[in-house]
FIDOTI-203513 format. One record per residue (C-alpha): x, y, z. Coordinates in steps of 0.2 Angstrom, whole numbers, plus 5000, padded with zeros to 4 digits. Last residue first. Layout:
XYZ ...
***
This chain:
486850525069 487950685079 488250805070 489850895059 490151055048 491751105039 491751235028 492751205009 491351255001 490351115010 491450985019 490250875030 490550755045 489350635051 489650565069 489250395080 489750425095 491050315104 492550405106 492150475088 491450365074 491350385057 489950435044 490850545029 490250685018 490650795002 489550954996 489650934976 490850994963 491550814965 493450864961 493451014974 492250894987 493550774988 495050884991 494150985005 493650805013 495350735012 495950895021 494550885034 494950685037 496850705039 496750855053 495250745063 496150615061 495150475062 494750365078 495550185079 494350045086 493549975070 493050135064 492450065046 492350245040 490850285028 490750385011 489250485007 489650594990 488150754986 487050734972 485650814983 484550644982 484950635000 486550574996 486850524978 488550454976 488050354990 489150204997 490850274994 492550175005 493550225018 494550095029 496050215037 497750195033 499050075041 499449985028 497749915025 498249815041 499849845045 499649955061 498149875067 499349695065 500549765077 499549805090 498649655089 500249555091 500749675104 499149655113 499149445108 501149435117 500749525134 502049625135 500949795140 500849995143 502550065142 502650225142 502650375131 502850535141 501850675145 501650625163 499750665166 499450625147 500450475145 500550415129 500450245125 501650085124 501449925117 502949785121 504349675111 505649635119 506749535106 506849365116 505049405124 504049445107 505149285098 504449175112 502749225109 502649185092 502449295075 502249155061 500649165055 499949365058 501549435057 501949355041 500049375037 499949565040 501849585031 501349495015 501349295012 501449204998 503249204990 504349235004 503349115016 503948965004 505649015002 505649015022 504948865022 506048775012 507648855020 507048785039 506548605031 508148535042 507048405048 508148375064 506648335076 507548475089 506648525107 507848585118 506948735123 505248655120 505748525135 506448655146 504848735145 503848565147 501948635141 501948515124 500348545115 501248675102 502448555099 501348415096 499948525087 501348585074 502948685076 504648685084 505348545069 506948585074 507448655054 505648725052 505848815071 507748875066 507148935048 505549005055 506749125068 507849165054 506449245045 505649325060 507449405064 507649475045 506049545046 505949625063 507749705061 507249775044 505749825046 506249935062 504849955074 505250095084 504650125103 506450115110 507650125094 508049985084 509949955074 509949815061 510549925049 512050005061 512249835066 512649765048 513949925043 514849885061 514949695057 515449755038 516949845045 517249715057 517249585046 518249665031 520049595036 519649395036 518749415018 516849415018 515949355003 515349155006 514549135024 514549315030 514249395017 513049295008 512049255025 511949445029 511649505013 510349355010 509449405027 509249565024 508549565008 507349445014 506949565031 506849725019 505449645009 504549545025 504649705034 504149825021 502749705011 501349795009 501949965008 503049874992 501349804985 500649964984 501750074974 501050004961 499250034964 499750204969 500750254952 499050184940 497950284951 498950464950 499150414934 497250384931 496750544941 497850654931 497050584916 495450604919 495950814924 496550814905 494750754900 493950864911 492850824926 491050804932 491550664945 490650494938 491950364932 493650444936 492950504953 492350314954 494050234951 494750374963 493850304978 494150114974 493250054990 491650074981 490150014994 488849914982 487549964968 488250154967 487150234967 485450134974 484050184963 482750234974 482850404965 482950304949 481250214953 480350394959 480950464941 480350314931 478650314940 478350494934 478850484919 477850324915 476150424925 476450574911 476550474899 474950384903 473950534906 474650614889 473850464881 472250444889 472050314903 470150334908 469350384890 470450264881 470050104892 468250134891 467850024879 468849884888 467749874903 468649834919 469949984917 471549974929 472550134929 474050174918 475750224921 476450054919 475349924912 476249964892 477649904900 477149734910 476249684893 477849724883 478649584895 480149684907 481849634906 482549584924 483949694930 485749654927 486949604941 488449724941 489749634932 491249564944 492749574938 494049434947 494949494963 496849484963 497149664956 495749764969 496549674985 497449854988 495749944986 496150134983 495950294993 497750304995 498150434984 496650564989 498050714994 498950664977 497650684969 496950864976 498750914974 498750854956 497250974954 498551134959 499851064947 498851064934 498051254936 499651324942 500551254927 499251304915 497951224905 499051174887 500851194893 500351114910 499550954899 500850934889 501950944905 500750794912 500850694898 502950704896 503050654913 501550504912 502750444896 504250424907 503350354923 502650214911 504350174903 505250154920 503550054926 503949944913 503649774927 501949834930 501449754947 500149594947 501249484953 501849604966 500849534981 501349334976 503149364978 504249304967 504849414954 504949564969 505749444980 507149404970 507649574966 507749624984 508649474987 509949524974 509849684979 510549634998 511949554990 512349714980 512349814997 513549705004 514849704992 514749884989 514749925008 516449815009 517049904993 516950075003 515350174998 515750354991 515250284972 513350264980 512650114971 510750134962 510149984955 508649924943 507949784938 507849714922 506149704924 505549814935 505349844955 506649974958 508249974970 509150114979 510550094989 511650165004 510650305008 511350415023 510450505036 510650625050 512450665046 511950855041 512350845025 511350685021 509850755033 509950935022 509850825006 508550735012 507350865015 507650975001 507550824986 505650784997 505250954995 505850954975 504750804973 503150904982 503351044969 502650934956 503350884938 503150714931 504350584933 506250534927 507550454936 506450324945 506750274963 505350324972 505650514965 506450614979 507350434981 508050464964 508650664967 509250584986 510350474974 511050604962 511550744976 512450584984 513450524970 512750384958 513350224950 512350134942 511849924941 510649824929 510149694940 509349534929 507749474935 507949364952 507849164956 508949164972 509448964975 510648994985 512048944972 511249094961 511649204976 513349154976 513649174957 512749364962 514049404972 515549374962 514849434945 514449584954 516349604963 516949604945 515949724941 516449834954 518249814952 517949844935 517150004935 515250004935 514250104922 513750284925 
***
């Protein structure tokens, strides 16, 4: 549904001022949806039209009850493509409208200009369309059941991917040295001093029994694949024994993860940029006198962070604002960091007024691990309170466990880091010369989930055909856990 002109003219409005803010952006395209319509898209990621699979219609359940049940509310919905996307909500007030339009625009801006979605397909709407009507070719031809079934294995596997996989050049795998004809007719046969007896030592069904025999032995110590595969699902596509139709599946499943990717990467700076613009356009160009308080309360609800929660957008827009002020002072640099006068660093203020460079700068390189990693500080983990907690077993209770600013700052890297999931990746597609897939867990100080890891496991081992393990590391002991027949077995290594 096109916008009414009230609305449009509030656009045009908005988006002037964020073209006077320097926002570089692809063109919005704007609809207006009710509620039942919205929770449909977000059941989708955002895109009116994808393949069919009951896990959709479960995610349509759940935030339909938590609209009507006051638990949740979505204000907007906006997709990475070129034009970009909108959704509105036609039971927001015109202050909501206003501020959820400025926050698209830096939502747009940021997906054009932001290194980590560079390499993002910008017709993803087209590309969903035509992977919805592949896969119901494909149920009308195999099944329903059948499809759907082998989507679950995918879908379960979706994140076994290699994130830095787009910025990384193709390597060609190194290519073995070619062999003289001299070093090839040597093989398989045994050394002869005296030429007339050559043929009576190495007959010729000796000889070719001796080159089979050496090939095989090489190809078992043949390592396969050459190096650790972090791209779990390029391999199954590669090597699994599937079908052609089940090839496809995976390569959706692929492409629709790899895109997705870039947005997991970037919560808290994506939803922190957004944030800032709608605040900064609002409050600075769009608010009339009567609509502050409605859009104060609107802001705060947003802004809002439980105990124990990180909330991207609070985090995000507060980092950003936090490097404008220090840019615009000049709070950084060895001078500034050198300087142990408390009082001193408090008042500190150089008036280079670089704050909105920078901030333009860090919004196209960075991604949430180096946001936090570069400009978290300790002073910004004191103001906003910022702590680790753990669970309590004796108590039951989560409780706070430390302030100190490198524990939080670790703890919130782990959490980001590979976007939180586990580092898995296939060194032996041949384990034990037994066919069967070896993959290891970097443990690096976080345990799997024992839960997680089985499912993964059973997936795995339904598309391989073959028994599935992995090496990991449990309290300290180094384990090897294998799915066979959908049993799980584990030992100690």
């Amino acid at each position: 549904m096109a916008l009414p002109p009230e609305l449009s003219a509030i656009r045009d409005e908005i988006r002037q001022y964020a073209v006077d803010y320097g926002l570089d952006f692809f063109e919005v395209i704007y609809e207006m949806v009710d509620s039942e319509q919205i929770n449909a898209l977000a059941a989708l990621g955002g895109f009116p039209v994808r393949y069919p699979h009951w896990r959709f219609g479960m995610d349509y359940d759940q935030l339909s009850k938590g609209y009507t049940w006051g638990l949740q509310k979505i204000y907007e919905m906006v997709i990475n493509t070129d034009p970009c996307y909108a959704y509105l909500m036609k039971s927001n007030g015109f202050v909501d409208q206003k501020t959820v339009m400025a926050h698209v625009y830096g939502h747009s801006d940021f997906f054009k200009n932001n290194y980590w979605f560079s390499k993002t397909d910008r017709k993803m709407l087209d590309s969903m369309a035509n992977y919805a009507v592949k896969v119901r070719r494909m149920m009308d031809r195999f099944g329903q059941e059948r499809v759907e079934s082998f989507i679950d294995c995918c879908l379960s596997l979706e994140n076994l991917i290699d994130p830095q996989l787009p910025f990384r050049e193709s390597k060609k795998e190194p290519e073995q040295e070619e062999k003289s004809l001299e070093d090839l007719e040597r093989e398989g046969k045994l050394h002869v001093e005296r030429d007339y007896m050559r043929e009576y030592i190495n007959p010729k069904e000796f000889v070719e029994s001796q080159r089979k025999k050496i090939a095989d032995e090489k190809e078992k110590e043949k390592k396969f694949p050459a190096t650790p595969q972090v791209d779990v699902l390029q391999f199954l596509m590669e090597y699994a024994p599937i079908e052609g139709w089940q090839y496809e599946v995976l390569s959706i499943i692929r492409n629709e993860s790899y895109y997705f990717v870039p947005q997991r990467q970037t919560k808290i700076m994506n939803e922190g940029w957004a944030s800032y613009w709608h605040s900064t356009i609002m409050t600075q160009k769009a608010l009339k006198d009567s609509e502050i308080i409605d859009f104060a309360n609107q802001h705060a609800g947003t802004m809002a962070m439980a105990p124990g929660q990180v909330n991207p957008y609070k985090v995000g827009i507060e980092l950003f604002r936090d490097i404008e002020d220090r840019w615009n002072k000049g709070k950084f640099g060895k001078e500034y960091d050198d300087c142990d006068n408390i009082i001193q660093k408090e008042k500190w203020d150089k008036k280079l007024g670089k704050g909105r460079e920078k901030i333009f700068e860090v919004r196209s390189v960075c991604n949430d691990v180096t946001f936090i990693d570069q400009y978290l500080t300790p002073e910004f983990v004191d103001r906003f309170k910022l702590y680790t907690y753990e669970y309590n077993r004796r108590t039951h209770q989560y409780e706070i466990v430390d302030r100190d600013f490198k524990r939080v700052k670790e703890k919130m890297l782990i959490g980001l880091t590979n976007m939180g999931q586990p580092f898995v990746e296939i060194i032996n597609g041949n384990f034990e010369n037994k066919s069967e897939l070896l993959l290891t867990h970097k443990h690096q100080g976080v345990d799997l989930d024992q839960r997680w890891a089985n499912e993964t496991l059973r997936c795995l081992e339904q598309i391989w055909q073959r028994p599935v393990n992995i090496e990991t590391e449990v309290e300290g002991q180094k384990k090897l856990f294998t799915c066979q027949k959908g049993q799980f077995n584990e030992k100690s290594t």
